[in-house]
N, CA, C and O atoms as a GROMACS GRO file, in nm:
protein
  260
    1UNK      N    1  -2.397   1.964   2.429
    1UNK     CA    2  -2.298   1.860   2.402
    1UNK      C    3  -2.252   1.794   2.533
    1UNK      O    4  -2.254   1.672   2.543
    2UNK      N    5  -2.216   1.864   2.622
    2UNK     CA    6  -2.166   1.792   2.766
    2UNK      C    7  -2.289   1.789   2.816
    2UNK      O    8  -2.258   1.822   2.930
    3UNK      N    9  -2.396   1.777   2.820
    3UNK     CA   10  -2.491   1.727   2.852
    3UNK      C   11  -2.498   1.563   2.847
    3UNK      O   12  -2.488   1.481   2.939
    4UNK      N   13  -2.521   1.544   2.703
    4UNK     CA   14  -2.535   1.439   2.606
    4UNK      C   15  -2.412   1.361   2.684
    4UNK      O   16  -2.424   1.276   2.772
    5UNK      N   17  -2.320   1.400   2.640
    5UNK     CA   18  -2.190   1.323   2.767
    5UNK      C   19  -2.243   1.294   2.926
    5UNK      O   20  -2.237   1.176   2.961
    6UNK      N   21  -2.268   1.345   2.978
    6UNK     CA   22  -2.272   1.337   3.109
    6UNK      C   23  -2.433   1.256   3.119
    6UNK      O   24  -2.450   1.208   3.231
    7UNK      N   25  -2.524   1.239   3.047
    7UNK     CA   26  -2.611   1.154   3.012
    7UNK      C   27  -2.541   1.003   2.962
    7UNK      O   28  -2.576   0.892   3.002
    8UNK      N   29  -2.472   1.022   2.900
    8UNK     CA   30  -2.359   0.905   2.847
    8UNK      C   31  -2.280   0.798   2.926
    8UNK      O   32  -2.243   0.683   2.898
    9UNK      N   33  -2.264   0.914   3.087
    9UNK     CA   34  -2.180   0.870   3.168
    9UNK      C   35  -2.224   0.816   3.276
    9UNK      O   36  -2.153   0.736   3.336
   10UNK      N   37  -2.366   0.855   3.327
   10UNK     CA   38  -2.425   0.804   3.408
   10UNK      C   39  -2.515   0.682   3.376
   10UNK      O   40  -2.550   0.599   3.461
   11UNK      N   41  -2.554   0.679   3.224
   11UNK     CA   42  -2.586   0.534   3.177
   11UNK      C   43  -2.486   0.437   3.172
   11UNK      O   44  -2.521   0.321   3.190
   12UNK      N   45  -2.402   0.455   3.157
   12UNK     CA   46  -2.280   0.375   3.171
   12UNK      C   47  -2.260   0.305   3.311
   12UNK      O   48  -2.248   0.185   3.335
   13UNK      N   49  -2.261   0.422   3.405
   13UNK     CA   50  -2.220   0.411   3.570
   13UNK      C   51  -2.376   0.291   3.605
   13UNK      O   52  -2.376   0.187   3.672
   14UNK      N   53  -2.476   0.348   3.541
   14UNK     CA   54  -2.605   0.221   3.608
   14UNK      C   55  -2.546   0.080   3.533
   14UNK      O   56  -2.537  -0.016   3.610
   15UNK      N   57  -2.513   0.061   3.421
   15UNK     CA   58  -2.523  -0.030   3.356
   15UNK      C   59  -2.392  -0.132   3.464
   15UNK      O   60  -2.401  -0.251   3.493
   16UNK      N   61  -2.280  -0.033   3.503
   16UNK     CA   62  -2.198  -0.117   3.583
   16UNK      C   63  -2.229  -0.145   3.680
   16UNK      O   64  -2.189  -0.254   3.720
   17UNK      N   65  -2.315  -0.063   3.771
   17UNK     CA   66  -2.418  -0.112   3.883
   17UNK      C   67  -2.516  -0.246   3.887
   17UNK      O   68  -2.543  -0.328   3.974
   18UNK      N   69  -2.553  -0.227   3.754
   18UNK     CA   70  -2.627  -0.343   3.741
   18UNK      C   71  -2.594  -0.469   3.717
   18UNK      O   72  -2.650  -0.574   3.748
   19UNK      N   73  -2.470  -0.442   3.643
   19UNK     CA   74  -2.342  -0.577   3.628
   19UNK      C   75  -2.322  -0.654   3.779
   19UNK      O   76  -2.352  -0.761   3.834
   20UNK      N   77  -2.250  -0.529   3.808
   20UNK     CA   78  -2.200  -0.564   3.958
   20UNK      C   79  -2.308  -0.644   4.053
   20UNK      O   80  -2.276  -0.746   4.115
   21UNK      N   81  -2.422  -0.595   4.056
   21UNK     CA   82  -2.540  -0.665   4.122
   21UNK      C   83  -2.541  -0.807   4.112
   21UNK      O   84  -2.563  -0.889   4.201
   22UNK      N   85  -2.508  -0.829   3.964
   22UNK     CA   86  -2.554  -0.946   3.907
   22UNK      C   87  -2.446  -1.041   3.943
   22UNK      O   88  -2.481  -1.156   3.968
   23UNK      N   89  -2.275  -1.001   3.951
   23UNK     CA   90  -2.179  -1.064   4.017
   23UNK      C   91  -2.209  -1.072   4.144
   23UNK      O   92  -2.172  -1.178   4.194
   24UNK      N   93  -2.282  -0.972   4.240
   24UNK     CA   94  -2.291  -1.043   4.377
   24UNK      C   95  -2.368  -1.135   4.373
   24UNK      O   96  -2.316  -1.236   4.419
   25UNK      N   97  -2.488  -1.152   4.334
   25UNK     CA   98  -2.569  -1.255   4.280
   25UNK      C   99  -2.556  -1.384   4.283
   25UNK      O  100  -2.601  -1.477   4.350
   26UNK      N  101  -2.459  -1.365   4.163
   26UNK     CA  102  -2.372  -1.510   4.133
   26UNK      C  103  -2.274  -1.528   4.210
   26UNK      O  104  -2.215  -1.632   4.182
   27UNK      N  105  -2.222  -1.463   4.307
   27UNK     CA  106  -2.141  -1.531   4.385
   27UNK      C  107  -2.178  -1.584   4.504
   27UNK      O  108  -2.102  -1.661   4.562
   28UNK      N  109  -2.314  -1.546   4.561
   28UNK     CA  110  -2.393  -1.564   4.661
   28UNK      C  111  -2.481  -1.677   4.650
   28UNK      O  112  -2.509  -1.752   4.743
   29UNK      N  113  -2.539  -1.688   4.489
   29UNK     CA  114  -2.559  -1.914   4.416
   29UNK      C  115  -2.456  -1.985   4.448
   29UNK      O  116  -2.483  -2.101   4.481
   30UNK      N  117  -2.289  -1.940   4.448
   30UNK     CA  118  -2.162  -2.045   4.406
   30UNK      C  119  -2.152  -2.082   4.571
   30UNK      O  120  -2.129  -2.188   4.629
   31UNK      N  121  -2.186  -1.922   4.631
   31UNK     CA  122  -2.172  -1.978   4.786
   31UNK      C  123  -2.276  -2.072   4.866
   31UNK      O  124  -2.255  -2.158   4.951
   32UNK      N  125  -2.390  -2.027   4.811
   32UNK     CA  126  -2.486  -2.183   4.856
   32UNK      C  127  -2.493  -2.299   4.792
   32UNK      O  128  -2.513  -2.411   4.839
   33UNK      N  129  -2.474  -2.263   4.674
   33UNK     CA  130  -2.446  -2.429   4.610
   33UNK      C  131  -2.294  -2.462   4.686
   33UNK      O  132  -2.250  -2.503   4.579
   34UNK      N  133  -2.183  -2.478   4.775
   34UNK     CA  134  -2.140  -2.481   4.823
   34UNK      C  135  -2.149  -2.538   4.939
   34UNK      O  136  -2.106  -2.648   4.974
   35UNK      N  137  -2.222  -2.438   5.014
   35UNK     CA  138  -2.300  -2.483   5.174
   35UNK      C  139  -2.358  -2.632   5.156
   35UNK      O  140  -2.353  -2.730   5.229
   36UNK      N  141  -2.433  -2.602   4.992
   36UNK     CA  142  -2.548  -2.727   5.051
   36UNK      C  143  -2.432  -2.862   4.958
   36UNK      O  144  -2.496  -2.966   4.958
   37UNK      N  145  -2.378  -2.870   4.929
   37UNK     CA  146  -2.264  -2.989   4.870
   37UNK      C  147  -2.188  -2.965   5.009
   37UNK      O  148  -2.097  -3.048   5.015
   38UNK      N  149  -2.190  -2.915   5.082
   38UNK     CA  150  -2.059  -2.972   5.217
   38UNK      C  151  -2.138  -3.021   5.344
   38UNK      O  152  -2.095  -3.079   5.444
   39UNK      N  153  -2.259  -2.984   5.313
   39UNK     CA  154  -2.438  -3.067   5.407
   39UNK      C  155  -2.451  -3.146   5.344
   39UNK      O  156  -2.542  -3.206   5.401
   40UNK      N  157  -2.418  -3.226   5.220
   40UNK     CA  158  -2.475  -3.345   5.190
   40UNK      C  159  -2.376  -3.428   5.140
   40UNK      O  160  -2.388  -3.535   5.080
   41UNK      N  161  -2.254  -3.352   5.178
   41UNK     CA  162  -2.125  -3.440   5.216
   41UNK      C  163  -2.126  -3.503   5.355
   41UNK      O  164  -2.107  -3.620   5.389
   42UNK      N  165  -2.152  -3.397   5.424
   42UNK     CA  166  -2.199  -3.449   5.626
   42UNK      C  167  -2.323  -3.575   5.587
   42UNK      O  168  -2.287  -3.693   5.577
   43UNK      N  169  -2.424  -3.546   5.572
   43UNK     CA  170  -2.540  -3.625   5.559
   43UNK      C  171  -2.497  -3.746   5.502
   43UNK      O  172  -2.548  -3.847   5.552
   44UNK      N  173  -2.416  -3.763   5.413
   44UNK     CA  174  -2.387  -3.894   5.313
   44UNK      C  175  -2.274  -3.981   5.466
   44UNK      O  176  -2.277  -4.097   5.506
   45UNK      N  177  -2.195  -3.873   5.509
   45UNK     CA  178  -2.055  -3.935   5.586
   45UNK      C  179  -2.146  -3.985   5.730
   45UNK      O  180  -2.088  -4.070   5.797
   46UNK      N  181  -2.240  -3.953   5.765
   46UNK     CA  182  -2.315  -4.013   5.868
   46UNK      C  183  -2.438  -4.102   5.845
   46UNK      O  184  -2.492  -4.158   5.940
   47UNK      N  185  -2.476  -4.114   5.736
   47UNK     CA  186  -2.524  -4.211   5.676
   47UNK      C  187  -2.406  -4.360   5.662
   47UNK      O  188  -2.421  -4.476   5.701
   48UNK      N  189  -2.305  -4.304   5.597
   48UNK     CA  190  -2.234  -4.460   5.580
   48UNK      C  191  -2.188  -4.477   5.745
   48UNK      O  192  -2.193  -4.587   5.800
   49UNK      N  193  -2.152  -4.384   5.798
   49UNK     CA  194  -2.108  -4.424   6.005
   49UNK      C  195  -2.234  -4.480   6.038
   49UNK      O  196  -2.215  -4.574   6.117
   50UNK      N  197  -2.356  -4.463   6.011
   50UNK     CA  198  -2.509  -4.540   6.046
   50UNK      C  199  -2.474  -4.673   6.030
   50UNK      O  200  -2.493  -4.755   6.120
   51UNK      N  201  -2.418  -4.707   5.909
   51UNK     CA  202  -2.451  -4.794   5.841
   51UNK      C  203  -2.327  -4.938   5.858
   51UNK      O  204  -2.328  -5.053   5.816
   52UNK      N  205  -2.238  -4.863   5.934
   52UNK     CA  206  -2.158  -4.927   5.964
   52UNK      C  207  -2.183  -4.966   6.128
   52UNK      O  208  -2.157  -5.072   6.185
   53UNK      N  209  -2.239  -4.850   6.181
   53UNK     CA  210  -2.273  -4.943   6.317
   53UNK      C  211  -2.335  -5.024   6.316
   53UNK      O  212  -2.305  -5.107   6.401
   54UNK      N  213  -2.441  -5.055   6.239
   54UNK     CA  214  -2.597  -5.158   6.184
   54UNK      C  215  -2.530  -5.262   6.223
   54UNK      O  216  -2.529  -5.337   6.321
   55UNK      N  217  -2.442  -5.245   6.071
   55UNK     CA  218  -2.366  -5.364   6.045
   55UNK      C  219  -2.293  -5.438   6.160
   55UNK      O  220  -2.308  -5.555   6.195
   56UNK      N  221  -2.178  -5.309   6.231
   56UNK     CA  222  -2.164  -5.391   6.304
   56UNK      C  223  -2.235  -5.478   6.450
   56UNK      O  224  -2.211  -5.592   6.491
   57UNK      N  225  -2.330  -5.370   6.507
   57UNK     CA  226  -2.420  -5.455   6.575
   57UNK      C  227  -2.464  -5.576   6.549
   57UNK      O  228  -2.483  -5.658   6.640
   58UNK      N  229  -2.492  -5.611   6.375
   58UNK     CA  230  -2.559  -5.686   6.358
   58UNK      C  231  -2.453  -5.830   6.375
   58UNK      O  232  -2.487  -5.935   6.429
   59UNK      N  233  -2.343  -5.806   6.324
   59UNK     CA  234  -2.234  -5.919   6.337
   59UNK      C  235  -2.156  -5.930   6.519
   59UNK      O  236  -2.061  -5.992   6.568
   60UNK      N  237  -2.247  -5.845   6.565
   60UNK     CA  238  -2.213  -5.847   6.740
   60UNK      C  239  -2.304  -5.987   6.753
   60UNK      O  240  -2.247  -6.084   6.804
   61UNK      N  241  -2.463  -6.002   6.702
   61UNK     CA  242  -2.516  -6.080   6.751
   61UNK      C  243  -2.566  -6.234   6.644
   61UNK      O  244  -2.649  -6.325   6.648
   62UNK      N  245  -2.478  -6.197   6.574
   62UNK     CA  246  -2.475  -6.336   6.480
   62UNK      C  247  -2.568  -6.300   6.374
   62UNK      O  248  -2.648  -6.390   6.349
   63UNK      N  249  -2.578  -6.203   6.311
   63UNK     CA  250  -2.653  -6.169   6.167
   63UNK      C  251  -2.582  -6.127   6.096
   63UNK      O  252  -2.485  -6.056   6.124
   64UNK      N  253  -2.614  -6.161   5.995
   64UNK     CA  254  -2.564  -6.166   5.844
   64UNK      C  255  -2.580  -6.079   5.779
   64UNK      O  256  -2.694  -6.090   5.733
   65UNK      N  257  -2.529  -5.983   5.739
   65UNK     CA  258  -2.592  -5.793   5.673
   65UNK      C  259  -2.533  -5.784   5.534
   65UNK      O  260  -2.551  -5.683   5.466
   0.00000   0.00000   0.00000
């Protein structure tokens, strides 16, 4: 009988192991989907600063943008 229990208890203990795995997991996707949305927040914010020097160079020398 406490066998059967203690068989009971250690399937239990993997099954929360394996949970748990699966939360580091997913918190380690939320943290790179993260990284890469605050890199292509940079990338977008130096793209429009590009795009504004163009511009303004271009109205330095009499072009029309």
């Amino acid at each position: 009988m406490f066998e059967l229990f203690a068989v009971g208890l250690e399937m239990q203990k993997r099954m929360i192991d394996v949970q748990m795995q699966g939360v580091e997991v997913a918190r380690d996707m939320v943290e790179t989907a993260q990284q890469n949305i605050q890199a292509g927040m940079a990338t977008h914010d130096a793209g429009q600063a590009g795009m504004t020097a163009i511009k303004s160079w271009m109205k330095l020398w009499g072009m029309r943008g």
